[in-house]
N, C-alpha and C positions, 0 to 999 in steps of 0.2 A: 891093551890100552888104546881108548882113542879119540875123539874129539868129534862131540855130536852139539849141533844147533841147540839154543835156551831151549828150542820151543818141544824136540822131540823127548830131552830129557824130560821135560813137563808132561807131556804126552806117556812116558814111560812110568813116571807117579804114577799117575792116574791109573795107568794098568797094573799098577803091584808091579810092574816086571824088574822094578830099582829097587836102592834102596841109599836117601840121601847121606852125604858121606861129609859135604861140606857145602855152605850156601854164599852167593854173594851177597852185598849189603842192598841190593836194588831187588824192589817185590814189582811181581806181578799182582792184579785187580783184577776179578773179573765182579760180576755185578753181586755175588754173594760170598765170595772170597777173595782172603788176600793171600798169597805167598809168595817166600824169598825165593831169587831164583837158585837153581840146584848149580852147582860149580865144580862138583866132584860127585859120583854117583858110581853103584857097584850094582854088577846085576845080581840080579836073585838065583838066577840056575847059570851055570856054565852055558855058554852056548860055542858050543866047536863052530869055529869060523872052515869057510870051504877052503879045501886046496887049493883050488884059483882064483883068484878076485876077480871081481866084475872088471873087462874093458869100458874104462872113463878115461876120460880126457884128462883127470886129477893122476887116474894108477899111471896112465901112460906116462908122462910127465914124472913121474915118480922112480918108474922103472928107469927111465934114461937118465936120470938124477937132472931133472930140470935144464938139461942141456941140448942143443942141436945137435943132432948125428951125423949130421957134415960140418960143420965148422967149430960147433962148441958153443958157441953163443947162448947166454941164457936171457937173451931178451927179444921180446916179439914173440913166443912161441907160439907153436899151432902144431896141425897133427900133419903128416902127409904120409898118404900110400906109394911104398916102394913100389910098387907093383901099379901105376894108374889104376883107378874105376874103370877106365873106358879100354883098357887094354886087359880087362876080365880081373883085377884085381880087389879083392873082397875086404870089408873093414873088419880084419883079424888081430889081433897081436901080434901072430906074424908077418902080417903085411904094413904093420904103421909104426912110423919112427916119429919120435919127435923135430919139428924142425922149424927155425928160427922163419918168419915170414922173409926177409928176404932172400935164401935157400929156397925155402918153398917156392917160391915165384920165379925162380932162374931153373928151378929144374922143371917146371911146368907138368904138364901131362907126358914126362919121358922116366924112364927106368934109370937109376942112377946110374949104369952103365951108359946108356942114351948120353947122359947129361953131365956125363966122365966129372961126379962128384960120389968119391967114393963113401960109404957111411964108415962113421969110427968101429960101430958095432951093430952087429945083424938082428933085426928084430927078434925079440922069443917071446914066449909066454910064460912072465912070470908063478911064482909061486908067491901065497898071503907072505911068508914066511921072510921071502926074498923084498917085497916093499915094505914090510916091517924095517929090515932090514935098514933100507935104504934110507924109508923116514927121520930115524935116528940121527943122520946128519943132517936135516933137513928140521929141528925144530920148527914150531908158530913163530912169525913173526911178536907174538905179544902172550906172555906166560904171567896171568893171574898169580899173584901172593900167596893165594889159597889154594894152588897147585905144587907147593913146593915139596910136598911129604910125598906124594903120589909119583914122582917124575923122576925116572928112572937115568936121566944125563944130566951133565952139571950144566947149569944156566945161571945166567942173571937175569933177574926179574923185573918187570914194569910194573908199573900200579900199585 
């Protein structure tokens, strides 16, 4: 399960590659069609997700369950390399921790040993499996009406 933009679900009609499961009440217009947008959608073939997810700034964030890795804070965040750029460190999974902007700015270009701010926990490369995982306590901010048969945690609902 996952959560894709109106516009690529629409894009995903159009290729066959869905198939509509539940629509909102708001249409889309284009100059010789109209349709409802799609709210729930099922793909047509299985598609095996990969082992590893892609390194974003959204997975990052997700793996560290939205927190700073020196302090905790879950506000301000940004990304920062344990390992500086300029001291040959690479933007890897294992090189980048989540961290709150004011951490970020006190450890500077130094190693968190440098900057005797220890992290809570050491970088890794997750697995899809493992920010699945993670997501789960991490609902949308805002869960459609027309999501409720599909959604596999208890919520309450807006809209």
């Amino acid at each position: 399960m996952s959560l894709w933009p109106w516009q690529t679900a629409v894009k995903a009609v159009f290729l066959d590659r869905v198939t509509i499961v539940e629509n909102y009440e708001r249409e889309i217009h284009s100059p010789t069609r109209t349709m409802p947008i799609p709210s729930v959608i099922a793909l047509r073939q299985y598609v095996k997700p990969s082992e590893h997810p892609a390194f974003t700034r959204f997975n990052l964030f997700l793996r560290d369950r939205f927190a700073c890795q020196y302090c905790g804070s879950g506000k301000d965040l940004t990304f920062d390399h344990v390992v500086p750029r300029r001291l040959g460190g690479r933007t890897t999974w294992e090189n980048v921790t989540t961290a709150c902007a004011p951490c970020n700015l006190k450890k500077g270009g130094r190693t968190p040993q440098q900057a005797h701010m220890p992290l809570y926990r050491q970088p890794w490369r997750p697995t899809s499996w493992q920010l699945q995982d993670n997501g789960r306590a991490f609902p949308p901010n805002y869960l459609h009406t027309s999501w409720i048969d599909w959604l596999y945690w208890d919520v309450e609902l807006e809209g």
